[in-house]
N, C-alpha and C positions, 0 to 999 in steps of 0.2 A: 879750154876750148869747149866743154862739156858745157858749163856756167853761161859763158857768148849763144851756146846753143838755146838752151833752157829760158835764157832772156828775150832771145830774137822771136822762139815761140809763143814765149807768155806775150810780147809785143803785140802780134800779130793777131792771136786770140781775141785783146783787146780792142784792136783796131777794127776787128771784123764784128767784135759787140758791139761797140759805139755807132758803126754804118747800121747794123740791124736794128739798134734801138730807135735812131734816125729814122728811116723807112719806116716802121714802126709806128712814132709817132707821125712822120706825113701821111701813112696811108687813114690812121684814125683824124686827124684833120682834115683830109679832104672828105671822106667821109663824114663827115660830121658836117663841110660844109655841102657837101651835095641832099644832104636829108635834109638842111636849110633852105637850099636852092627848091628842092621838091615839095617840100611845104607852100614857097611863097607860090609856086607854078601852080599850086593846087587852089589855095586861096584866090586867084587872079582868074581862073578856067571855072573852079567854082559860083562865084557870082552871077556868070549869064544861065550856070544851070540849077540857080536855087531859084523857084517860082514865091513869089509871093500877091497874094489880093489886091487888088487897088487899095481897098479900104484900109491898109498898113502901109500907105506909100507916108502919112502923117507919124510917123514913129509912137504906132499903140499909142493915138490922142484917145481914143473909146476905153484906155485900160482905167478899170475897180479896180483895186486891192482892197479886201476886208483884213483887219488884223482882229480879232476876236479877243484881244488880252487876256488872261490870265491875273488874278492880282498877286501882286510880288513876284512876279517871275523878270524883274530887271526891265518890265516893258517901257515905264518913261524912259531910262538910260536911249529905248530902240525909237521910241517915237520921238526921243530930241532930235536925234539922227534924220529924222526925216522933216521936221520941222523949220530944221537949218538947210537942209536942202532945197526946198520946198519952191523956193522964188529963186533959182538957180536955176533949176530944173523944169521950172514949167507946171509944175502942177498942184493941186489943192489936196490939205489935209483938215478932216473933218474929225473932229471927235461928237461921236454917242451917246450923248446922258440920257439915261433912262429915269423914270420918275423915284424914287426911293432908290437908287442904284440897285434897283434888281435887273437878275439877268437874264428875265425871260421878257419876251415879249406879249402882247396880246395876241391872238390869232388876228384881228382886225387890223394890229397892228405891225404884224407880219410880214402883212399883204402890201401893206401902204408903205412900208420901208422897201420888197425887192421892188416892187414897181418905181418909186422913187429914184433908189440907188443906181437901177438899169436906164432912166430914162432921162435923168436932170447931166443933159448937153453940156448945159454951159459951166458945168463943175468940172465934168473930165478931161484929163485924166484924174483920176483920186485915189487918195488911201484913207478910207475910213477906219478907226479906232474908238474902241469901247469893251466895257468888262461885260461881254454879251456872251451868250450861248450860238455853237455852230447852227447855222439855218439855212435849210436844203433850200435852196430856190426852185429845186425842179418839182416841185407838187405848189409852186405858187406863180404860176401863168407867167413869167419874164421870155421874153424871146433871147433874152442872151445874157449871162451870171457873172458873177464878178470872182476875183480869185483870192482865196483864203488862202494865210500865214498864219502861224501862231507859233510861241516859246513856251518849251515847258523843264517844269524845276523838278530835282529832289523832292519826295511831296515833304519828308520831316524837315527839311529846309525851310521851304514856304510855311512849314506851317509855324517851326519857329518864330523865322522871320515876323508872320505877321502880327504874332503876339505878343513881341516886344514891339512892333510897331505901333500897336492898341495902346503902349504905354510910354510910350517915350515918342513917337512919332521919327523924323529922321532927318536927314539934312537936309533936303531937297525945302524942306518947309518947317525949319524947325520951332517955330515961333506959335506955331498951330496948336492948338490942346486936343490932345485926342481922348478917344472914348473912354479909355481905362486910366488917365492921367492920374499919375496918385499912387495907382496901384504898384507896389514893389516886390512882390512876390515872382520868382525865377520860374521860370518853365520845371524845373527839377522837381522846386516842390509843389506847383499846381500838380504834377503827373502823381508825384509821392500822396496827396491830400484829395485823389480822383476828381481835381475838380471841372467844371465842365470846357472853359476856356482851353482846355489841353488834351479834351476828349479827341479819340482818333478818328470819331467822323466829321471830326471839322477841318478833316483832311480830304474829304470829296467833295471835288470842287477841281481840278484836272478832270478826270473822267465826263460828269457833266458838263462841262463846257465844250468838250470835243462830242458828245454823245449827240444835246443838240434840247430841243425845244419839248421833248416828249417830257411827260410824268415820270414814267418809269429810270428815263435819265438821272432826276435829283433823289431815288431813293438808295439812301447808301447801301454798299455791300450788293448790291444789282448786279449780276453776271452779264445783263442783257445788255445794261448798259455799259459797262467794259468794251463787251464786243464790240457795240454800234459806237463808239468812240472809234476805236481801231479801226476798224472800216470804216467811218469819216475818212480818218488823221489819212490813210494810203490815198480814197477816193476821191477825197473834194478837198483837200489842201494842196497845194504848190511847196511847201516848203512848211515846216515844224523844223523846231532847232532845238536845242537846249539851253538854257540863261549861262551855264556854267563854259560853253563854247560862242555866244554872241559874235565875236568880231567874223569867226567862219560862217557864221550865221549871214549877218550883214554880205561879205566877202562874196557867198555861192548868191545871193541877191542882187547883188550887184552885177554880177554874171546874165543873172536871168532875165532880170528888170529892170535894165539897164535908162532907160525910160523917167523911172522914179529913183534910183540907189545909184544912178553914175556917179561917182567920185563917195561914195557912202564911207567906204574902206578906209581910205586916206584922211577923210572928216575926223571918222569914229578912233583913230588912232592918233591923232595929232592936236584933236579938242579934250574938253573931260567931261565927254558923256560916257566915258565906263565908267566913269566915278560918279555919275550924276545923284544918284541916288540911292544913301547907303541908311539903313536901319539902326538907330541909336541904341547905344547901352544893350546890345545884344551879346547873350550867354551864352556860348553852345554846350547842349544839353550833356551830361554823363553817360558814362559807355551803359550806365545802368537802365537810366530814363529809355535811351537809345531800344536800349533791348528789349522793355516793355511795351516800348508802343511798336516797332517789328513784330511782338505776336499778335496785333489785330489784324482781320482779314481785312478794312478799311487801307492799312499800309500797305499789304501785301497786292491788292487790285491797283491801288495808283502808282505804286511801286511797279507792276508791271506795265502798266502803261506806259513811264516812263522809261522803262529799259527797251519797250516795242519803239516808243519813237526816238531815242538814243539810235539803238541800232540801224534804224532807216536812214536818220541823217547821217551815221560816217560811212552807210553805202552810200547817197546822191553824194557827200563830199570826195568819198574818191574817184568818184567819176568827173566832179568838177575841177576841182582844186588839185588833185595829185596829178602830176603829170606823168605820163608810162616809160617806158626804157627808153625808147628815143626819143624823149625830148619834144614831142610835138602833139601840141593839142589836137583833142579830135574834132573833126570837121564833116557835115556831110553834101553830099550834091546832085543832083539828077543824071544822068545819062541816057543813051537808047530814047531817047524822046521819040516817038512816032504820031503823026507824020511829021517831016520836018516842015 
């Protein structure tokens, strides 16, 4: 009788778990579908109280993009991306040659590029691309500026990278003979033999190209220009990524500029522009090499630079890309409008 007793209440125990597990889960399902229902209600009430200009009733026809490139920081892999887009999307990509591939401009020639960039109609929308230095438009008379991008690397990466690229060149163009062709000496022992191709101020070249069109920008070990890059990279860029994260790169660009990067995301993963262009017969250098060129203050400045713009982008990405505990993108919209 005891046993009959003992069973009827483990029974019942059970019975009464499985109805609370129940509840349980309908009360988180409905919940879950009313923070859905809430969402859409918001997104639909939202629209009549987001105000927008006439002049973006053409979805951003007037949008520049400058990409400022960087060399070796995976930028062809980013501008095939937009290349292939380009007649899908509506709009022109212009590449930059400058006369000797330097990266500064003339001052005359300056002037003649934002006035140009701001005012040639029948080009925009646009994404211009070039191995150029950042140039403030606001000390050069445009009534309205175009919005800078740029990727940035590991600087002993690139600088690697570019070394063996001097000598081997890489797949994107392999047929090409480059500067150093011939040459078969490792980065190990250029650093081992001090020679100058492995010097660590041919590692600045990050900093000045965010720093900008000043003198003081291309001399290496410059504190001043560290800063004024960094305060660029937050002030007049849109978006800086790192080569080592590119598809989130693309990804929060897509987000933003959607205009020029609609369907980027799904391109860039399904084509092989991550593979576009990879660096031949490359070495990575020894923990020894490694350590040597770490104690120059040359490493240690682009080395900060890049851990400043590392940091910034996975703040803007989790604001874009992560989504928060419940499930629902953030959105915003006017209210209280006065007068009605």
């Amino acid at each position: 009788m005891l046993n009959i007793h003992k069973i009827w209440l483990f029974s019942s125990l059970c019975v009464v778990g499985i109805v609370v597990l129940y509840f349980q889960s309908e009360v988180t399902r409905l919940e879950d579908n009313y923070r859905k229902l809430e969402f859409k209600l918001l997104q639909s009430h939202s629209e009549s109280r987001q105000f927008f200009p006439k002049a973006l009733e053409r979805e951003d026809d007037d949008l520049v993009v400058i990409y400022n490139r960087v060399p070796k920081t995976g930028s062809t892999s980013f501008v095939g991306v937009a290349y292939d887009l380009c007649k899908k999307n509506h709009f022109k990509v212009l590449h930059i040659n400058i006369t000797a591939n330097m990266h500064v401009l003339s001052l005359s020639n300056q002037y003649k590029f934002a006035q140009n960039v701001t005012k040639w109609r029948e080009i925009k929308p646009a994404l211009y691309h070039g191995h150029m230095a950042f140039l403030n438009f606001d000390r050069l008379g445009t009534a309205s500026k175009p919005i800078f991008i740029n990727l940035i690397r590991k600087p002993l990466d690139r600088l690697v990278s570019y070394y063996y690229f001097l000598r081997h060149g890489d797949n994107f163009r392999p047929h090409l003979v480059r500067k150093k062709h011939g040459d078969k000496m490792t980065f190990d022992e250029c650093v081992e033999k001090g020679q100058p191709d492995c010097d660590p101020s041919n590692m600045w070249l990050q900093v000045p190209f965010f720093c900008g069109h000043a003198a003081e920008c291309w001399k290496p070990g410059n504190q001043w220009a560290l800063d004024r890059a960094k305060h660029n990279l937050i002030n007049h860029y849109l978006l800086v990524g790192v080569t080592e994260e590119m598809l989130d790169f693309i990804s929060v660009l897509e987000a933003v500029l959607p205009r020029l990067f609609k369907g980027a995301t799904e391109h860039y993963l399904s084509s092989n522009k991550s593979h576009l262009r990879q660096t031949s017969s490359k070495i990575n250098p020894t923990q020894d090499t490694i350590a040597k060129i770490q104690k120059s203050d040359i490493w240690k400045m682009e080395n900060e630079l890049y851990e400043f713009a590392y940091e910034h982008f996975k703040f803007v990405k989790r604001k874009m890309l992560m989504k928060d505990v419940n499930s629902v993108p953030q959105i915003y919209f006017y209210e209280k409008v006065r007068p009605k």
